[in-house]
CHARMM-style PDB file with segment names, atoms N, HN, CA, C and O in Angstrom:
ATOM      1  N   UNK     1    -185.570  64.934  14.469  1.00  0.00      PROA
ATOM      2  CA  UNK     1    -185.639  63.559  14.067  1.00  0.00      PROA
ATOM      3  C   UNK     1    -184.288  62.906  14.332  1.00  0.00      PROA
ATOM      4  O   UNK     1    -183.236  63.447  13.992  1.00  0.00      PROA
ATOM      5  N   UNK     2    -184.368  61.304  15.171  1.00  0.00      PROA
ATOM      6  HN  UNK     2    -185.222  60.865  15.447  1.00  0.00      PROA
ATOM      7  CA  UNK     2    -183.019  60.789  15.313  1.00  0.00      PROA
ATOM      8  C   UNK     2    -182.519  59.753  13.679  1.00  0.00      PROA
ATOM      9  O   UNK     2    -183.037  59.187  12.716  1.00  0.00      PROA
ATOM     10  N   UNK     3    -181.273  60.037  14.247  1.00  0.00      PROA
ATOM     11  HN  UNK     3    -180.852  60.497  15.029  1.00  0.00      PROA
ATOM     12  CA  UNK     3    -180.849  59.762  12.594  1.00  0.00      PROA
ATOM     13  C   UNK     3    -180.801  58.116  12.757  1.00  0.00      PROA
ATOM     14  O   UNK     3    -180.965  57.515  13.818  1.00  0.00      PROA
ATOM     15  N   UNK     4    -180.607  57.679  11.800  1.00  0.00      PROA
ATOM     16  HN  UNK     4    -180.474  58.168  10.937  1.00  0.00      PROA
ATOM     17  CA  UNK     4    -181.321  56.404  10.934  1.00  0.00      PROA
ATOM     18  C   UNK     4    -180.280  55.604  11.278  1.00  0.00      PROA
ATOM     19  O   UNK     4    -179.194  56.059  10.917  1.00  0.00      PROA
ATOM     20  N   UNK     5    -180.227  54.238  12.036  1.00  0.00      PROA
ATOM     21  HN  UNK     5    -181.108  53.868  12.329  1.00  0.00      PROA
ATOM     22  CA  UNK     5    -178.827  53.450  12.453  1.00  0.00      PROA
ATOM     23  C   UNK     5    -178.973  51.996  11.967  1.00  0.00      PROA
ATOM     24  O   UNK     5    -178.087  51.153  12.107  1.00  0.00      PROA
ATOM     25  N   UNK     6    -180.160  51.776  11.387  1.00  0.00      PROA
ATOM     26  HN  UNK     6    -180.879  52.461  11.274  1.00  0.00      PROA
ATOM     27  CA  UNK     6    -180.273  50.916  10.610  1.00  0.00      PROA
ATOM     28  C   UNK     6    -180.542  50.204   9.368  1.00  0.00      PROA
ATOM     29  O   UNK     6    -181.691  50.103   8.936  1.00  0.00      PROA
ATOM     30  N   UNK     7    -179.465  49.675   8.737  1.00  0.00      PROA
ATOM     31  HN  UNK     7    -178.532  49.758   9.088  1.00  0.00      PROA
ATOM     32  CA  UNK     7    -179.212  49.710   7.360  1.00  0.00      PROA
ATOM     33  C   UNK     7    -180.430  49.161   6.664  1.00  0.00      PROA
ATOM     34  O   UNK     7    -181.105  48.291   7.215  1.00  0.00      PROA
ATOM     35  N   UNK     8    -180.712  49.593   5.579  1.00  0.00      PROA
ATOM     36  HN  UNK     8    -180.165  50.300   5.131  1.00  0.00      PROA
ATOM     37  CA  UNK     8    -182.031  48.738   4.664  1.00  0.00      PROA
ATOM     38  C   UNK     8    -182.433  47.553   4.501  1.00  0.00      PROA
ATOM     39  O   UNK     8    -183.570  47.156   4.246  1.00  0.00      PROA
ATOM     40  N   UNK     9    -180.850  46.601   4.754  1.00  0.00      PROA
ATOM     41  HN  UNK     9    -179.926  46.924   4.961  1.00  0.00      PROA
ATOM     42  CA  UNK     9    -180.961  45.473   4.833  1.00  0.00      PROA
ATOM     43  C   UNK     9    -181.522  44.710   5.641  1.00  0.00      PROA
ATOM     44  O   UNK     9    -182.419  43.882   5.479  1.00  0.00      PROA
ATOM     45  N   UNK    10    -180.710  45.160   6.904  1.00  0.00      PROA
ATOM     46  HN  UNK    10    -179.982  45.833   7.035  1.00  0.00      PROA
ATOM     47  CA  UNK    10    -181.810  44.982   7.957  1.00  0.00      PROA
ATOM     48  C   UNK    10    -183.045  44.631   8.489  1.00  0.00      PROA
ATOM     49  O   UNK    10    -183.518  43.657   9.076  1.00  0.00      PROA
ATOM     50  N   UNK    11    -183.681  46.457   7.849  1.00  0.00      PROA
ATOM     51  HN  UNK    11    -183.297  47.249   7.373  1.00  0.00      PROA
ATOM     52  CA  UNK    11    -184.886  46.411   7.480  1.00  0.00      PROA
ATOM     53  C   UNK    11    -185.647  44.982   6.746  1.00  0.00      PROA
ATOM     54  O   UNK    11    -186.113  44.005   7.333  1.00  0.00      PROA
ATOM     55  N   UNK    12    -185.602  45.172   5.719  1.00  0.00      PROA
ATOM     56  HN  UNK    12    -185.224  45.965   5.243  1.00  0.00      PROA
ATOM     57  CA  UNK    12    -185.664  43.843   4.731  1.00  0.00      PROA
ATOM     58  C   UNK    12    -186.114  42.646   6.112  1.00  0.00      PROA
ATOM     59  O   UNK    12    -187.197  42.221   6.515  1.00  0.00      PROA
ATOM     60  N   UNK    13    -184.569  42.391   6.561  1.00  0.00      PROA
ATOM     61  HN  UNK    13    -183.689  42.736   6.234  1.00  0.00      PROA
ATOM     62  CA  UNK    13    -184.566  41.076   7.136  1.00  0.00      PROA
ATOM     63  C   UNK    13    -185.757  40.957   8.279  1.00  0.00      PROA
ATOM     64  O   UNK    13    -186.772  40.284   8.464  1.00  0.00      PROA
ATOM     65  N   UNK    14    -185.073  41.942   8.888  1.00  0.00      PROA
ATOM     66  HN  UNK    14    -184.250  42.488   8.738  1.00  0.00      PROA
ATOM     67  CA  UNK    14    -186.866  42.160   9.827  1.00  0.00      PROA
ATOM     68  C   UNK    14    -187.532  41.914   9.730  1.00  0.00      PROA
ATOM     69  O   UNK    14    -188.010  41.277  10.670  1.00  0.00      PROA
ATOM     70  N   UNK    15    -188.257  42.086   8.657  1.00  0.00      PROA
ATOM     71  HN  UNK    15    -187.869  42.603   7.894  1.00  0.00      PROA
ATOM     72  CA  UNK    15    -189.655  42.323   7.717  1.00  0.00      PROA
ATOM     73  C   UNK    15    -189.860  40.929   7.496  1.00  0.00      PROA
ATOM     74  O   UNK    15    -190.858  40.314   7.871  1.00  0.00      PROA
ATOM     75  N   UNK    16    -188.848  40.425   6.850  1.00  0.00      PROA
ATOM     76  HN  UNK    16    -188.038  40.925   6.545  1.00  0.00      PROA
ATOM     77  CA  UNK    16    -189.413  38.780   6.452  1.00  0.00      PROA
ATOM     78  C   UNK    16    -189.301  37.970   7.597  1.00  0.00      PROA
ATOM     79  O   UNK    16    -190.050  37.004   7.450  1.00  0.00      PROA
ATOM     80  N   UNK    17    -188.532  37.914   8.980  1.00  0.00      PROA
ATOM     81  HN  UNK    17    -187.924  38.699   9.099  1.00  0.00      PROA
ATOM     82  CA  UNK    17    -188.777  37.454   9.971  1.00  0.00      PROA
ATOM     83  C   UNK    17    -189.591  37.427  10.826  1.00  0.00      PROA
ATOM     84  O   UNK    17    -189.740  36.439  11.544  1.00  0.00      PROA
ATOM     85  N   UNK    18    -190.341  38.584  10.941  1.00  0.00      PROA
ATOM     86  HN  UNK    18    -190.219  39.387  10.358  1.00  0.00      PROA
ATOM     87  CA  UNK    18    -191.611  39.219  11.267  1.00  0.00      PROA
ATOM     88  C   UNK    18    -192.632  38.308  10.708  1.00  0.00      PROA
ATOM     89  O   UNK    18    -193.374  37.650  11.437  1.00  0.00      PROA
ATOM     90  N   UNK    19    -192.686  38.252   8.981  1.00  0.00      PROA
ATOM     91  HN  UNK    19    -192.084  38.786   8.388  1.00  0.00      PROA
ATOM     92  CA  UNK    19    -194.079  37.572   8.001  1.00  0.00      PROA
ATOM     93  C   UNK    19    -193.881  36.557   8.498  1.00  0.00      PROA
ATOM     94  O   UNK    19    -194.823  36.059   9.114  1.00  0.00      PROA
ATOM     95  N   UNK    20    -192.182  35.595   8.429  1.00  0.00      PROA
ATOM     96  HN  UNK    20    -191.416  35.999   7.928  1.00  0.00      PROA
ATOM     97  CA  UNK    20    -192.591  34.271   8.270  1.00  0.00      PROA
ATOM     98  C   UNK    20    -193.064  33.509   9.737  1.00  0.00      PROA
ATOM     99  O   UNK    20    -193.820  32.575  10.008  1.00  0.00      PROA
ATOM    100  N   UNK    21    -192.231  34.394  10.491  1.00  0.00      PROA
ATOM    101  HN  UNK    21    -191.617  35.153  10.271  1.00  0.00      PROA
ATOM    102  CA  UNK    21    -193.342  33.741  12.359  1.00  0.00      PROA
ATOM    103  C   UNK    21    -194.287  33.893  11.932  1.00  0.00      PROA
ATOM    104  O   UNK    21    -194.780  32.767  11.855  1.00  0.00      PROA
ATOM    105  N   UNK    22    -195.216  34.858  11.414  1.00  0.00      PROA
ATOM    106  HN  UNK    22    -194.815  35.772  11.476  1.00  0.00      PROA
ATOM    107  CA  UNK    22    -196.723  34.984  11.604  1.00  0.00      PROA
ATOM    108  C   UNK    22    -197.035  33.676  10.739  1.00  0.00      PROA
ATOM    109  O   UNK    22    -197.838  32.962  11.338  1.00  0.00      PROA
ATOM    110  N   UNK    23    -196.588  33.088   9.354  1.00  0.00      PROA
ATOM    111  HN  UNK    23    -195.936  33.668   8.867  1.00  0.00      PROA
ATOM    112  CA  UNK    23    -196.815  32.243   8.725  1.00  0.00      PROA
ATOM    113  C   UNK    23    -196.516  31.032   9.749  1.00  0.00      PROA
ATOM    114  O   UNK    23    -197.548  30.531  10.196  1.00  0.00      PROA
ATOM    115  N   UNK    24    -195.586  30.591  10.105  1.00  0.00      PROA
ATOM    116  HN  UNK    24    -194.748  30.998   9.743  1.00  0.00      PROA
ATOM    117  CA  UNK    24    -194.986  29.349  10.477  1.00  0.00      PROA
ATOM    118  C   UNK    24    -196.173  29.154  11.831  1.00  0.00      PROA
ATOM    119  O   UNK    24    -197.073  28.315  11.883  1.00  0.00      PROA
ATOM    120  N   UNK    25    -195.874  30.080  12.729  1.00  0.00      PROA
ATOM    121  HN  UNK    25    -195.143  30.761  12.686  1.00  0.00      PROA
ATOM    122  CA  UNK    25    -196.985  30.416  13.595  1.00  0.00      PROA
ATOM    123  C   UNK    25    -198.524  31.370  14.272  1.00  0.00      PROA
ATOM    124  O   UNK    25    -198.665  32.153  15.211  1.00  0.00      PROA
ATOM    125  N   UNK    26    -199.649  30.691  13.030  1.00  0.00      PROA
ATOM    126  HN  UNK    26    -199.535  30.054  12.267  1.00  0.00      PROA
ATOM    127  CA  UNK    26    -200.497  31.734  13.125  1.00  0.00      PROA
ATOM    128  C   UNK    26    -201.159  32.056  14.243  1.00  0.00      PROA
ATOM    129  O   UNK    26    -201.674  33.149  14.479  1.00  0.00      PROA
ATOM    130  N   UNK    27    -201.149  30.968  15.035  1.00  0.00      PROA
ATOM    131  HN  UNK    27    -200.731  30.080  14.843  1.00  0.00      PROA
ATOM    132  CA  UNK    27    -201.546  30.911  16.469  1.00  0.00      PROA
ATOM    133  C   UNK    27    -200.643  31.176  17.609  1.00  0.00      PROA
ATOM    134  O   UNK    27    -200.825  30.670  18.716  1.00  0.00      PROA
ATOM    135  N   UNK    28    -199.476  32.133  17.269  1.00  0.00      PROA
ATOM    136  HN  UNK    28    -199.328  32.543  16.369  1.00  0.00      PROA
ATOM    137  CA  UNK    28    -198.756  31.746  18.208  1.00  0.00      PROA
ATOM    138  C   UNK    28    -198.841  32.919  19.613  1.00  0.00      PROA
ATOM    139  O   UNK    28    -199.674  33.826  19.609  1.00  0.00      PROA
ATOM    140  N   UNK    29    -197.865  32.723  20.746  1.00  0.00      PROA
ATOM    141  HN  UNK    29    -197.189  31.986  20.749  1.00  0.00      PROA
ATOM    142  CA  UNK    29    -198.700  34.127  21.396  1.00  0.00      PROA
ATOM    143  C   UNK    29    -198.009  35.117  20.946  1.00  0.00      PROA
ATOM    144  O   UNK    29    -198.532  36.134  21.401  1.00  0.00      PROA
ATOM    145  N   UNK    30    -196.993  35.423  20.210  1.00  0.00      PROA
ATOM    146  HN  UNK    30    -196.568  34.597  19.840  1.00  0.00      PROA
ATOM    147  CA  UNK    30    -196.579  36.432  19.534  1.00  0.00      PROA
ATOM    148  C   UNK    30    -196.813  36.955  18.448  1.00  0.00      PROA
ATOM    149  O   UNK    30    -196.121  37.671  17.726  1.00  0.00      PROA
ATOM    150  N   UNK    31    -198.193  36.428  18.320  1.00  0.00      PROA
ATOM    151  HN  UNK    31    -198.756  35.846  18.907  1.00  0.00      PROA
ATOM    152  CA  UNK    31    -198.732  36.972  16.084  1.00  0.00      PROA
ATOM    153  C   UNK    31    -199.283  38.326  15.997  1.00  0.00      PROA
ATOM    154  O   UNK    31    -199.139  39.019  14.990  1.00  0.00      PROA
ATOM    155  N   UNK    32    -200.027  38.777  17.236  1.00  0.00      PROA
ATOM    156  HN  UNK    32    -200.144  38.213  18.054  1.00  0.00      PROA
ATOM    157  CA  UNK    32    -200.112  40.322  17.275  1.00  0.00      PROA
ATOM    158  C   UNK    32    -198.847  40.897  16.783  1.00  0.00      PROA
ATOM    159  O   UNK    32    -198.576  41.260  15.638  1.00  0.00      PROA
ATOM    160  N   UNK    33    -198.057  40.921  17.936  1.00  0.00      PROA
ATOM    161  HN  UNK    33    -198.277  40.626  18.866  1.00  0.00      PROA
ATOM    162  CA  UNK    33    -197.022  41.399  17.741  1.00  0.00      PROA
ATOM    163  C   UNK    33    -195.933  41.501  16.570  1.00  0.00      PROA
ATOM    164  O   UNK    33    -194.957  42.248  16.629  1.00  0.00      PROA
ATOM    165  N   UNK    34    -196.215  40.695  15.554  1.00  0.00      PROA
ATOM    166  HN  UNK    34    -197.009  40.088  15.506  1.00  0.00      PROA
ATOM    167  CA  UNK    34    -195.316  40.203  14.663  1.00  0.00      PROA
ATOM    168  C   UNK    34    -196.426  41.080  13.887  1.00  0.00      PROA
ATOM    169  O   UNK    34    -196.270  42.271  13.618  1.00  0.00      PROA
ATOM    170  N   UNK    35    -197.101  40.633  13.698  1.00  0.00      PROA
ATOM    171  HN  UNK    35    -197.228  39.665  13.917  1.00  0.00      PROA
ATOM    172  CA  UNK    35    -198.259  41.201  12.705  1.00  0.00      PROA
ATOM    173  C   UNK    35    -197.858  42.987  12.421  1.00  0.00      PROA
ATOM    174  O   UNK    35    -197.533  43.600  11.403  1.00  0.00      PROA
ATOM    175  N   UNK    36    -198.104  43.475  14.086  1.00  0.00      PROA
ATOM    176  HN  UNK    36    -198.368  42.978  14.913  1.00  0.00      PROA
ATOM    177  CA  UNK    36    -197.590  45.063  14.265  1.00  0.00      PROA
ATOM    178  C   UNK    36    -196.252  45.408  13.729  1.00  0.00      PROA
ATOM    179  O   UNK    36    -196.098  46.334  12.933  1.00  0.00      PROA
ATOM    180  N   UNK    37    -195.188  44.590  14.207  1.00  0.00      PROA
ATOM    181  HN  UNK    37    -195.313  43.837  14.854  1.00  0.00      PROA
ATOM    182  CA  UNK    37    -193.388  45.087  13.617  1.00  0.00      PROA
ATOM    183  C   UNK    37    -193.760  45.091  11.997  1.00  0.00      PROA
ATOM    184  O   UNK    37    -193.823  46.045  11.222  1.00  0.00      PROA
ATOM    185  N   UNK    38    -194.069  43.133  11.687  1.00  0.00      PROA
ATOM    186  HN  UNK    38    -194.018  42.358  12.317  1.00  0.00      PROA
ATOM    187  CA  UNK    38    -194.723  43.414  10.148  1.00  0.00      PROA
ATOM    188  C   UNK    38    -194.597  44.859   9.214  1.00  0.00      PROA
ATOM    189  O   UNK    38    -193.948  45.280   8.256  1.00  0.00      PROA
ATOM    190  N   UNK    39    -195.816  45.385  10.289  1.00  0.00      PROA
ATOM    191  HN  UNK    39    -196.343  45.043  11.067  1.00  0.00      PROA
ATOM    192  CA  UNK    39    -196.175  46.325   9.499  1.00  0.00      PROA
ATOM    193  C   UNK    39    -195.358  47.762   9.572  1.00  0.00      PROA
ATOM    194  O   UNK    39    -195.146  48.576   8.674  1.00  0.00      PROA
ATOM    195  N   UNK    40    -195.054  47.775  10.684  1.00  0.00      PROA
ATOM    196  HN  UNK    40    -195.227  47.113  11.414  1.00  0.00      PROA
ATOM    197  CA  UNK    40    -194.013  48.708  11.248  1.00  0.00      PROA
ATOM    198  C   UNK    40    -192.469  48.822   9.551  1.00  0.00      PROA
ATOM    199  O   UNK    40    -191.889  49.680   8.885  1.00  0.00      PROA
ATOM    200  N   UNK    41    -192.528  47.641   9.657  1.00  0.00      PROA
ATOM    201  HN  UNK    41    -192.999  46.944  10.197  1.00  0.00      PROA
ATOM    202  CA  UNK    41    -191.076  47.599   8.477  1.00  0.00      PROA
ATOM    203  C   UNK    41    -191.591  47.932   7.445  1.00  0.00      PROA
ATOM    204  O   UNK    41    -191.104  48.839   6.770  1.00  0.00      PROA
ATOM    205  N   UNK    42    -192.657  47.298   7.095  1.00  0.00      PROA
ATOM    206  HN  UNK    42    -193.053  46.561   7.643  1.00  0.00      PROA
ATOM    207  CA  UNK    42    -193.354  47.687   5.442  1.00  0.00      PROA
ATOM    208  C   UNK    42    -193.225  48.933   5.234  1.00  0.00      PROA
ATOM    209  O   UNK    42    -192.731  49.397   4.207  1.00  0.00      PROA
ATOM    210  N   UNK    43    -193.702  49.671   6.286  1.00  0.00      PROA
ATOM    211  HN  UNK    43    -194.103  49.295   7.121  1.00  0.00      PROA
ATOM    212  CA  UNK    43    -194.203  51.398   6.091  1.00  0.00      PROA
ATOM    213  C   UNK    43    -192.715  52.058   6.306  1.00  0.00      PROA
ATOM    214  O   UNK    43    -192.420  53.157   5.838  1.00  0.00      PROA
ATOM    215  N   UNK    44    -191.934  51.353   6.973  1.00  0.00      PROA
ATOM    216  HN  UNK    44    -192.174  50.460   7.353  1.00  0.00      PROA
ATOM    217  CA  UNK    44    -190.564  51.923   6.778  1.00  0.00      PROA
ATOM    218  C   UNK    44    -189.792  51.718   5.123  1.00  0.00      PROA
ATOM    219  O   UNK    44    -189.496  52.569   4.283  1.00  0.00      PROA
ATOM    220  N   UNK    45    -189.631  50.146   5.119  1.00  0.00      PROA
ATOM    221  HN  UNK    45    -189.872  49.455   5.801  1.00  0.00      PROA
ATOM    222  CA  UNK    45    -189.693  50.223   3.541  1.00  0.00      PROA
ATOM    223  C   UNK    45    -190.048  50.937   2.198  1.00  0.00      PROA
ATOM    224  O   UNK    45    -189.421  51.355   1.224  1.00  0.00      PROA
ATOM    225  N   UNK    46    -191.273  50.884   2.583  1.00  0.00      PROA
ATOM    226  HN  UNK    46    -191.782  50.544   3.374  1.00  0.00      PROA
ATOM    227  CA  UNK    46    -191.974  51.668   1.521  1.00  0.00      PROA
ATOM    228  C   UNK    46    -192.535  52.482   1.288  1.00  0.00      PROA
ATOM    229  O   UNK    46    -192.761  52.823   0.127  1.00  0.00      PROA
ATOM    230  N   UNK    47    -193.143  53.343   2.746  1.00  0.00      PROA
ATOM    231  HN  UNK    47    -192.960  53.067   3.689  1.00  0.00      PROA
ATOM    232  CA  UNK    47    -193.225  54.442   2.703  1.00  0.00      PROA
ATOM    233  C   UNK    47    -192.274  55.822   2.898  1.00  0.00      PROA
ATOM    234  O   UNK    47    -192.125  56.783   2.144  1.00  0.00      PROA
ATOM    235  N   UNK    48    -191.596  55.477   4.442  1.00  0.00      PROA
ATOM    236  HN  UNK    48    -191.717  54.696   5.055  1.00  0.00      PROA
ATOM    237  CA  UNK    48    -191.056  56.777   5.041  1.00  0.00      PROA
ATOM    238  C   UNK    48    -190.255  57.048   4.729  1.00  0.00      PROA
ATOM    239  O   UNK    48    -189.906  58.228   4.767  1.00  0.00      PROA
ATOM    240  N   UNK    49    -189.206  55.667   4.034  1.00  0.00      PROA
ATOM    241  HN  UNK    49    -189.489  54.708   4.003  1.00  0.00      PROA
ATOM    242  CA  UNK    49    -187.804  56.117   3.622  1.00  0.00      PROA
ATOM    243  C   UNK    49    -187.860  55.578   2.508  1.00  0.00      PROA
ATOM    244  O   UNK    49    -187.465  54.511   2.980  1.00  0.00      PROA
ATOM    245  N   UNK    50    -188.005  55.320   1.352  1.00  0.00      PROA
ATOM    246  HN  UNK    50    -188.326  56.186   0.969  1.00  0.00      PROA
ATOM    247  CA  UNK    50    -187.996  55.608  -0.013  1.00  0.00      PROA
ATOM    248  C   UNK    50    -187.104  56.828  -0.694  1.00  0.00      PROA
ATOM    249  O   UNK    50    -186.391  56.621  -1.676  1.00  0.00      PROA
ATOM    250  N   UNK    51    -187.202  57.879  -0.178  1.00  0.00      PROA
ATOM    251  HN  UNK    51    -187.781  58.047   0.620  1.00  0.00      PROA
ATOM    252  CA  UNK    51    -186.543  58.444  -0.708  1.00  0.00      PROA
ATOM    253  C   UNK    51    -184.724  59.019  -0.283  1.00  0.00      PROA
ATOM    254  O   UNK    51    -183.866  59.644  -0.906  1.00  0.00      PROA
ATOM    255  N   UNK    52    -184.791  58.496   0.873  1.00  0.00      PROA
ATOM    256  HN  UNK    52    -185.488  57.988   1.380  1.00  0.00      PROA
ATOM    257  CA  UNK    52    -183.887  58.781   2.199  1.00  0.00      PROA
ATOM    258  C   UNK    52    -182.815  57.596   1.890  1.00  0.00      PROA
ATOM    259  O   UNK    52    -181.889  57.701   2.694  1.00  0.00      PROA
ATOM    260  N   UNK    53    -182.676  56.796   1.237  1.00  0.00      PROA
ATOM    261  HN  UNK    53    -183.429  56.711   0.584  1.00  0.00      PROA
ATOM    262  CA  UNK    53    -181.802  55.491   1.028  1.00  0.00      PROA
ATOM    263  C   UNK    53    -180.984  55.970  -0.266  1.00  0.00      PROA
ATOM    264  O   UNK    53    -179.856  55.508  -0.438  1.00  0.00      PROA
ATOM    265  N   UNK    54    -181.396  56.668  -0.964  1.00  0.00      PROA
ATOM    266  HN  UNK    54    -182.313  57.043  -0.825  1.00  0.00      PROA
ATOM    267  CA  UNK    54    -180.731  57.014  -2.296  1.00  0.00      PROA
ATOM    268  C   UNK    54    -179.497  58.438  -1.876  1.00  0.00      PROA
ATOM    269  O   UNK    54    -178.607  58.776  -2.656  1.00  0.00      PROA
ATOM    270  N   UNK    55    -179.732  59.087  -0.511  1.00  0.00      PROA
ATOM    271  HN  UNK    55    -180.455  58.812   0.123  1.00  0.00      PROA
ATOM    272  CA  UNK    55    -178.519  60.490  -0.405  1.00  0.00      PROA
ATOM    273  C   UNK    55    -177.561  59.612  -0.469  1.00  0.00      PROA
ATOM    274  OT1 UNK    55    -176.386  59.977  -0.441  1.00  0.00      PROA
TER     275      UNK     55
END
């Protein structure tokens, strides 16, 4: 596994830049795509590394 080069915050920011294009633009030609990172960060958030932010 490659090691982790991006800070949580980051993450975070991603994540809400990701939602709010899809909000601002639901039609846009990038809402798949946003939709996918979206979700991509969530599951980083809250699933994979949950416990990996606290070493």
């Amino acid at each position: 596994m490659l090691p982790i080069t991006t800070t949580f915050e980051e993450l975070v920011e991603r994540a809400v830049f990701w939602e709010d294009y899809g909000q601002r633009y639901p039609n846009g030609y990038a809402v798949k795509d946003a939709k996918f990172l979206l979700d991509v960060y969530r599951n980083a958030i809250f699933f994979d590394l949950t416990c990996r932010w606290r070493r």
